[in-house]
DOVEX-29489 format. One record per atom (N, C-alpha, C, O, CB): residue number from 1; chain; atom name; z, y negated, x. Coordinates in steps of 0.02 Angstrom, whole numbers, plus 50000, padded with zeros to 5 digits. Atoms other than C-alpha are relative to their C-alpha. Last residue first. Glycine has a CB too. Example, Ala and Ser with C-alpha at 12.3 -4.5 7.8 and 13.67 -1.06 7.14 Angstrom:
(2,'A','N',(49997,50059,49958)),
(2,'A','CA',(50357,50053,50684)),
(2,'A','C',(50037,49945,49961)),
(2,'A','O',(50045,49890,49986)),
(2,'A','CB',(49929,49977,50020)),
(1,'A','N',(50000,50059,50045)),
(1,'A','CA',(50390,50225,50615)),
(1,'A','C',(50000,49940,50045)),
(1,'A','O',(50033,49941,50097)),
(1,'A','CB',(50062,49999,49950)),
END
This chain:
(84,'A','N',(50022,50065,49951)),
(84,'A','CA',(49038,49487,50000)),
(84,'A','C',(50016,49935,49996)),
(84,'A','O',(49994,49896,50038)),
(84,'A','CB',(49940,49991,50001)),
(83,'A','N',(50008,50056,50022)),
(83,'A','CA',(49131,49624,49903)),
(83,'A','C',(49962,49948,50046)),
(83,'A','O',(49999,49937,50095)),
(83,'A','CB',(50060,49981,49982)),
(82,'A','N',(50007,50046,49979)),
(82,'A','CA',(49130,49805,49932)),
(82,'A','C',(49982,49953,49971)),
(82,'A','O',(49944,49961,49923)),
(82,'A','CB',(49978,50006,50034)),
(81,'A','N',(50025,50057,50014)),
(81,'A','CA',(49157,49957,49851)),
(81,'A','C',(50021,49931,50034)),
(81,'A','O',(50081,49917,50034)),
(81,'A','CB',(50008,49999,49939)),
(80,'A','N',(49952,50036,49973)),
(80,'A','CA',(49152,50139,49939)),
(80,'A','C',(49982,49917,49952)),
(80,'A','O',(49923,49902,49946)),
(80,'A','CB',(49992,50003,50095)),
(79,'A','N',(50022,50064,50038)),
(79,'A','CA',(49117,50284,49836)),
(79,'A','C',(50039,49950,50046)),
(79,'A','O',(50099,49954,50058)),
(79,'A','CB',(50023,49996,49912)),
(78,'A','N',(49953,50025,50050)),
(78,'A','CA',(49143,50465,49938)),
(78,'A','C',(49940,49950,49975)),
(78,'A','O',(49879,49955,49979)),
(78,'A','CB',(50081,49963,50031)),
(77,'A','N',(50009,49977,50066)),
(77,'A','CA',(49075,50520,50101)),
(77,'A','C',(50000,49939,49936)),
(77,'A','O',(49984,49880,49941)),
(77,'A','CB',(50057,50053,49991)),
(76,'A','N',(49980,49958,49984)),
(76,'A','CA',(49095,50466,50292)),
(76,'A','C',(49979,50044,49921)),
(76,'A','O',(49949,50097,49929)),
(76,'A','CB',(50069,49986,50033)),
(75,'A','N',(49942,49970,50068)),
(75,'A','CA',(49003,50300,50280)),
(75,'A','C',(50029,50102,49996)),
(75,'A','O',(49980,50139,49995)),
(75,'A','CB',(49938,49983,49904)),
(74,'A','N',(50024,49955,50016)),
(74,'A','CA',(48974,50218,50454)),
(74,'A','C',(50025,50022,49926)),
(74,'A','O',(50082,50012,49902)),
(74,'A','CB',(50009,50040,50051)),
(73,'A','N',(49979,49953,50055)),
(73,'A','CA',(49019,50049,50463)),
(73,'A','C',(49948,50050,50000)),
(73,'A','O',(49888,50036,49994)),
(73,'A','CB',(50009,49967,49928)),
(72,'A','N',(49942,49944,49946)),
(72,'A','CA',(48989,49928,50599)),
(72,'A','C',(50004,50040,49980)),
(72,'A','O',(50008,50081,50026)),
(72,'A','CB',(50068,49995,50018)),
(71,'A','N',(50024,49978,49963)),
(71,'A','CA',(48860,49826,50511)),
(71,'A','C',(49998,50055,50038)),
(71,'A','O',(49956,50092,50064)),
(71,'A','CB',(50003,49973,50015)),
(70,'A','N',(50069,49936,50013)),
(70,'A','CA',(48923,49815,50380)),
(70,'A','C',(49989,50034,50050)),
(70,'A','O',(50002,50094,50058)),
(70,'A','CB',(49924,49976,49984)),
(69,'A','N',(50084,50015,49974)),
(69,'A','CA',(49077,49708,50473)),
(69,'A','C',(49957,50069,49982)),
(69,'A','O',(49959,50125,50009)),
(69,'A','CB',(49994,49985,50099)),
(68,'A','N',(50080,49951,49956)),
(68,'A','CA',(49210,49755,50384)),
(68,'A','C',(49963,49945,50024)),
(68,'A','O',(49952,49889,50001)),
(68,'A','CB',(49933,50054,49940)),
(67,'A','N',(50083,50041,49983)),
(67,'A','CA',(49385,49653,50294)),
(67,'A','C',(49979,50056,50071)),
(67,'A','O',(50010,50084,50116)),
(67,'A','CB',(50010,49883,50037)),
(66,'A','N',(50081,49959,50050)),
(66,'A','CA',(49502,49777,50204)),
(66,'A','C',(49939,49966,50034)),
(66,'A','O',(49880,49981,50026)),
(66,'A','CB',(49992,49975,49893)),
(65,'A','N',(49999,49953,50055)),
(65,'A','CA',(49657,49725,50316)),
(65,'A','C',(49938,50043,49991)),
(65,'A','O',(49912,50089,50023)),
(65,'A','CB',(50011,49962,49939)),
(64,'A','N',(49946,49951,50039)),
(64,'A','CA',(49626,49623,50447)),
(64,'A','C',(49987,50037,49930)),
(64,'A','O',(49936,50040,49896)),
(64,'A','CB',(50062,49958,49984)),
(63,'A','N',(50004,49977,50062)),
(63,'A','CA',(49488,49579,50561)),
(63,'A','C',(50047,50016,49982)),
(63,'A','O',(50073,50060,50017)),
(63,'A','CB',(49965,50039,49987)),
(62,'A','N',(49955,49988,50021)),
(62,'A','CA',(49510,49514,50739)),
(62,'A','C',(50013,50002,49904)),
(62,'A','O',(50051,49965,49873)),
(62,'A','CB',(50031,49959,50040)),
(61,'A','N',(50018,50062,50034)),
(61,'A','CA',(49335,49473,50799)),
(61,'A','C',(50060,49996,49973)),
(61,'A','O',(50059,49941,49946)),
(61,'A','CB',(49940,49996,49952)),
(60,'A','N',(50021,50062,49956)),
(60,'A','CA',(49379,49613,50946)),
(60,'A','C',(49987,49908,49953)),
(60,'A','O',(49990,49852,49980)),
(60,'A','CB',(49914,50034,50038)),
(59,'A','N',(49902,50025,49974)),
(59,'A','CA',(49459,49719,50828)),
(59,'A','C',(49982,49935,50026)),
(59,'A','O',(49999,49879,50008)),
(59,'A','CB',(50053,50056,50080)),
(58,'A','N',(49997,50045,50084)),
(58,'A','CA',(49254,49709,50722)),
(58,'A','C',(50105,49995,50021)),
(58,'A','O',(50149,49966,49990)),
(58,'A','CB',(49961,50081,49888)),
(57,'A','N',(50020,50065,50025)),
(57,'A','CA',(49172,49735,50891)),
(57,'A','C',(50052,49957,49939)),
(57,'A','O',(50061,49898,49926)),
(57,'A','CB',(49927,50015,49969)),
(56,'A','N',(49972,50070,49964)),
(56,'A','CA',(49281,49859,50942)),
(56,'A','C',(49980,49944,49992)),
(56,'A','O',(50017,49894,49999)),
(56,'A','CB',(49997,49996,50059)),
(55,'A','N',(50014,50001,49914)),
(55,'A','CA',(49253,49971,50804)),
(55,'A','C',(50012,49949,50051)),
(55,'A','O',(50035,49896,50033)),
(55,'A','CB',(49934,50008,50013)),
(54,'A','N',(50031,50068,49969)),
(54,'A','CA',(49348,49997,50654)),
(54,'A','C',(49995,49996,50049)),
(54,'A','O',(50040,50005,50091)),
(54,'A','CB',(50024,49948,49993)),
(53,'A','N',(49934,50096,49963)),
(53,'A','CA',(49378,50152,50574)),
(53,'A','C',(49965,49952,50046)),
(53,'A','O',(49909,49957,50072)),
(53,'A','CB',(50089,50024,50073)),
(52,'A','N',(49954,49987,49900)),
(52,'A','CA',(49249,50244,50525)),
(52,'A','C',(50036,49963,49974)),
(52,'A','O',(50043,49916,49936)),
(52,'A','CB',(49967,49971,50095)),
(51,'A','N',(50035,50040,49931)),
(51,'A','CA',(49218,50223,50325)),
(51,'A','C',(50023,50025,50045)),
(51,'A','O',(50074,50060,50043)),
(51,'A','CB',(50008,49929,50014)),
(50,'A','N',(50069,49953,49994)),
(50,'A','CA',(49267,50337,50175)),
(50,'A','C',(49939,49960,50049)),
(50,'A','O',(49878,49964,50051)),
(50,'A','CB',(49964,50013,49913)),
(49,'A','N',(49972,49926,49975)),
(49,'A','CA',(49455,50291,50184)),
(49,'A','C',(49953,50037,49996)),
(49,'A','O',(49959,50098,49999)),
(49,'A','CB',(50056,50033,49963)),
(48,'A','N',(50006,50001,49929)),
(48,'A','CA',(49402,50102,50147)),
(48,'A','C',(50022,50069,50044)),
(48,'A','O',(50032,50068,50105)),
(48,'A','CB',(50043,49942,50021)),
(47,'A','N',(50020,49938,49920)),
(47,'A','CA',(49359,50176,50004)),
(47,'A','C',(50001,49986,50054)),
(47,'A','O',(49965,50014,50095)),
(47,'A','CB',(49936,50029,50013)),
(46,'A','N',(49946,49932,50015)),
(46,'A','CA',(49429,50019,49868)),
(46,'A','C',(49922,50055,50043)),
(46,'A','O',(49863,50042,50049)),
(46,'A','CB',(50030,50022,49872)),
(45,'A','N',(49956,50035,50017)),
(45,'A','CA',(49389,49821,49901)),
(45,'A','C',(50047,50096,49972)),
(45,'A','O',(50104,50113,49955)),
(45,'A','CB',(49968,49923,49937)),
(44,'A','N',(50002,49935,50027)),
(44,'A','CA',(49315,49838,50052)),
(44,'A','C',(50061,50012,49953)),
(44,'A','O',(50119,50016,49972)),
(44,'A','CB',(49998,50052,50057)),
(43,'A','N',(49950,49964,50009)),
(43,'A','CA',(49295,49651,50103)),
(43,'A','C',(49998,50085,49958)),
(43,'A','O',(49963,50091,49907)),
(43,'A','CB',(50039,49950,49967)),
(42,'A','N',(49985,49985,50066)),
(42,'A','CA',(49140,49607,50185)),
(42,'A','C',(50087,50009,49983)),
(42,'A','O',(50126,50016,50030)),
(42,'A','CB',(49958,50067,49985)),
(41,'A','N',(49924,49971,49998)),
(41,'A','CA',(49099,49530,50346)),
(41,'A','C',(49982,49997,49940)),
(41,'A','O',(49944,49957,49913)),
(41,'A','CB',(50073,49966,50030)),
(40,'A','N',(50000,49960,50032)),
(40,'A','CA',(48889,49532,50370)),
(40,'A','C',(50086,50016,49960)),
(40,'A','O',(50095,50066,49925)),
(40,'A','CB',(49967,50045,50044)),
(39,'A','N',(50046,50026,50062)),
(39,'A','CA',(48865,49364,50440)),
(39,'A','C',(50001,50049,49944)),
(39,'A','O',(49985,50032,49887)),
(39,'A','CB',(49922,49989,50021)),
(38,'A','N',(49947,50003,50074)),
(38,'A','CA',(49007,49394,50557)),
(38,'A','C',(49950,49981,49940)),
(38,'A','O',(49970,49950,49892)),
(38,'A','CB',(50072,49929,50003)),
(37,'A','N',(50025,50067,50043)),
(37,'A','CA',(48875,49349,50730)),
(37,'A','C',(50066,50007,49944)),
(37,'A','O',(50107,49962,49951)),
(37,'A','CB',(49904,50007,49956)),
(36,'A','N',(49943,50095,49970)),
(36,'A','CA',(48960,49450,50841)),
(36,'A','C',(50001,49978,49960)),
(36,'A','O',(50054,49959,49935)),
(36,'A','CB',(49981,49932,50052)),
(35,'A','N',(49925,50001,49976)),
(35,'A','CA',(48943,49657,50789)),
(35,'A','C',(50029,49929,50019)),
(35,'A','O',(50087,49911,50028)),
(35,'A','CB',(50008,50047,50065)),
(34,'A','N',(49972,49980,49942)),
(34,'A','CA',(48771,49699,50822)),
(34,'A','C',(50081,49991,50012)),
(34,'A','O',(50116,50005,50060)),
(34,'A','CB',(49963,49965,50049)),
(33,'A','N',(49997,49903,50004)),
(33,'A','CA',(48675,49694,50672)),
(33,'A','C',(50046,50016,50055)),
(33,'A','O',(50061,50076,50059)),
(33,'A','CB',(49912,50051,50020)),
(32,'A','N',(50035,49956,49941)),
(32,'A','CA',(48625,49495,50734)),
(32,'A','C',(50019,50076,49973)),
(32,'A','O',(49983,50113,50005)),
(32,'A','CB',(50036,49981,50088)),
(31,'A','N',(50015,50032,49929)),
(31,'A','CA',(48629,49418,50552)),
(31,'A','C',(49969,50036,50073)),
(31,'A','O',(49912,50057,50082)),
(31,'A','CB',(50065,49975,50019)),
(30,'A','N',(49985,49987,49939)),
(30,'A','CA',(48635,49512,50390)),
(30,'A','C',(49986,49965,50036)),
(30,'A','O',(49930,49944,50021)),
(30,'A','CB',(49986,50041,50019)),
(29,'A','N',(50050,50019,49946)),
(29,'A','CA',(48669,49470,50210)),
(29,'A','C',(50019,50024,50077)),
(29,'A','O',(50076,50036,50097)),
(29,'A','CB',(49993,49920,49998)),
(28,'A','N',(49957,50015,49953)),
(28,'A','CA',(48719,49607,50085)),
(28,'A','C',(49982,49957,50054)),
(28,'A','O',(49946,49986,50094)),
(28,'A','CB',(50021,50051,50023)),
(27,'A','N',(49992,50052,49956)),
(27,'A','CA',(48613,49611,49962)),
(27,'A','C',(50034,49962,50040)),
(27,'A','O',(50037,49901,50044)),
(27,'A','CB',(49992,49977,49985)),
(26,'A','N',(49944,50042,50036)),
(26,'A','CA',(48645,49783,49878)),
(26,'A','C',(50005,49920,49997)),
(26,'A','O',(50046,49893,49959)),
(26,'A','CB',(50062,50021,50031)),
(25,'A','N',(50039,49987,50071)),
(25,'A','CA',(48477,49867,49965)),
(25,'A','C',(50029,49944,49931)),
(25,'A','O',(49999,49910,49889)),
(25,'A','CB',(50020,50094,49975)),
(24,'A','N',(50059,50067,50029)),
(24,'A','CA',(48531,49755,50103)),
(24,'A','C',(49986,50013,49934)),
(24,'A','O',(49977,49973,49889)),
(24,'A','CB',(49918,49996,50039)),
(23,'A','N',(49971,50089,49980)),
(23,'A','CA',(48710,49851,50107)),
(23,'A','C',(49959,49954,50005)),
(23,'A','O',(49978,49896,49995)),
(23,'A','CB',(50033,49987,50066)),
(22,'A','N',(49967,50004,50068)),
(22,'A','CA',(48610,50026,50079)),
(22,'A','C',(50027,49929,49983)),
(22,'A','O',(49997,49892,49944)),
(22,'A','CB',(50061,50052,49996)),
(21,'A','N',(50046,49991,50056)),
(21,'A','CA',(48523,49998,50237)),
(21,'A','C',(50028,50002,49925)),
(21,'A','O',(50012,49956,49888)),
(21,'A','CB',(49965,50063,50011)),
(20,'A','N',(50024,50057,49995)),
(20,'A','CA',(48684,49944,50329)),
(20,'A','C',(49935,49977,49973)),
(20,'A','O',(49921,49919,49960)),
(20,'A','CB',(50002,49991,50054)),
(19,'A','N',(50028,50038,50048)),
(19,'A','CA',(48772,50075,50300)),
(19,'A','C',(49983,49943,49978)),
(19,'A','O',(50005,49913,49929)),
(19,'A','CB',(50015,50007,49973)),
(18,'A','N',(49984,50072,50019)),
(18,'A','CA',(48767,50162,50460)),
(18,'A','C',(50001,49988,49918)),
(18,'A','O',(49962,50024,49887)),
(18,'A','CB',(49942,49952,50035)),
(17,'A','N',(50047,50049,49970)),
(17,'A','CA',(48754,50362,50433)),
(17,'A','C',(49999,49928,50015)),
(17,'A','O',(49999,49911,49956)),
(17,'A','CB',(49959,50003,49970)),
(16,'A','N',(50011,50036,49945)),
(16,'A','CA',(48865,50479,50427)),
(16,'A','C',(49976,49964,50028)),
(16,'A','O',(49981,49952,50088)),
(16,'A','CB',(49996,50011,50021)),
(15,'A','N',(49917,49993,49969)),
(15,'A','CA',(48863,50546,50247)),
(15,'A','C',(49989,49997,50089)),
(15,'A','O',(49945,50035,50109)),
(15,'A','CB',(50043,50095,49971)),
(14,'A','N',(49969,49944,49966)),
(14,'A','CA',(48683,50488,50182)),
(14,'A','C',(50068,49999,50030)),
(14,'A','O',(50092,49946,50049)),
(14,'A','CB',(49962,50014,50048)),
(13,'A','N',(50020,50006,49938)),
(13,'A','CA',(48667,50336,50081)),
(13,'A','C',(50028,50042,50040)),
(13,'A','O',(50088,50036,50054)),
(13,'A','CB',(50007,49946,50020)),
(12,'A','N',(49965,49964,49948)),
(12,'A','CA',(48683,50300,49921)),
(12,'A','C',(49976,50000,50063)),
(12,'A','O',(49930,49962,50082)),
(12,'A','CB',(50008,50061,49986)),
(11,'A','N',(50071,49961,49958)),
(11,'A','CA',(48649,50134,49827)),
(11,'A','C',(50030,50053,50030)),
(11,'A','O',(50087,50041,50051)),
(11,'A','CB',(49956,49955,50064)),
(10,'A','N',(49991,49931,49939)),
(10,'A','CA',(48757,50069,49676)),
(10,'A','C',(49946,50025,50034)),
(10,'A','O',(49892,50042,50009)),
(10,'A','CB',(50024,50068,49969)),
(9,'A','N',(50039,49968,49963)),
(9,'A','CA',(48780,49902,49591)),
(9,'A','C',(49997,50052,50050)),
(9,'A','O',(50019,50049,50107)),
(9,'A','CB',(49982,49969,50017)),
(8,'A','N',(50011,49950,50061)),
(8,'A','CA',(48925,49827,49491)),
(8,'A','C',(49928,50034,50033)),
(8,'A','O',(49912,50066,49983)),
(8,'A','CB',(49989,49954,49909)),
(7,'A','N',(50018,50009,50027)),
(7,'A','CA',(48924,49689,49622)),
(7,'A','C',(49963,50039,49911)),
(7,'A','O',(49922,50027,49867)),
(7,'A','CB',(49989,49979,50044)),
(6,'A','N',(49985,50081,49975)),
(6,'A','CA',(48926,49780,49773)),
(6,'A','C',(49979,49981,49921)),
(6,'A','O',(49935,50016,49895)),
(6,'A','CB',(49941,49956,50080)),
(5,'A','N',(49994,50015,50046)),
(5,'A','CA',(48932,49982,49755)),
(5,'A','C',(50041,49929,50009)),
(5,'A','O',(50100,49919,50023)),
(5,'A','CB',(50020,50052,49967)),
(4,'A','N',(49981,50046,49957)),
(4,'A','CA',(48905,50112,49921)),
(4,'A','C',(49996,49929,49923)),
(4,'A','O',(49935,49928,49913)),
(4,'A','CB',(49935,49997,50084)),
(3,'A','N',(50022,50065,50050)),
(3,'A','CA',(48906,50281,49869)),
(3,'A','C',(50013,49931,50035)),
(3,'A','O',(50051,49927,50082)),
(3,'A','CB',(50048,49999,49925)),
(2,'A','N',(49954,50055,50020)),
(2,'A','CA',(48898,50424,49994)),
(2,'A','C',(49975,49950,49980)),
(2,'A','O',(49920,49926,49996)),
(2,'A','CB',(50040,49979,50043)),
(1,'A','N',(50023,50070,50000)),
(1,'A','CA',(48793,50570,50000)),
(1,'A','C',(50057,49954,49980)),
(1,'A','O',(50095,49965,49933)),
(1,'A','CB',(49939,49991,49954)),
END
């Protein structure tokens, strides 16, 4: 199970799965889920090495560094922490 930890707060959430349930649990806000809107961009402020890599939606909006779209994100393991 992987950790997911906004705000001194932790939810897990199975190893491959979106984390985008965990990421409301946290209050992460969401928009369309799909990758346009940006309502969800976060910064990942340490596991970005326990996410996919970034999908086309989130090249396509041209993201750098540590910044996600929730949405997009699978979690692979680990602790990942995010900021909104």
């Amino acid at each position: 199970m992987a950790q997911i930890e906004m705000d001194g707060k932790t939810v897990e959430t199975p190893d491959g799965e979106h984390v985008t349930h965990a990421c409301e649990e946290l209050g992460v806000v969401f928009g369309c889920q799909d990758g346009i809107c940006g309502t969800c961009l976060s910064e990942v402020l340490s596991g970005m090495e326990n996410l996919t890599e970034k999908t086309h939606a989130e090249n396509d909006m041209g993201l750098e560094g540590s910044q996600r779209l929730m949405c997009q994100c699978k979690a692979k393991g680990g602790k990942i922490v995010i900021k909104q």
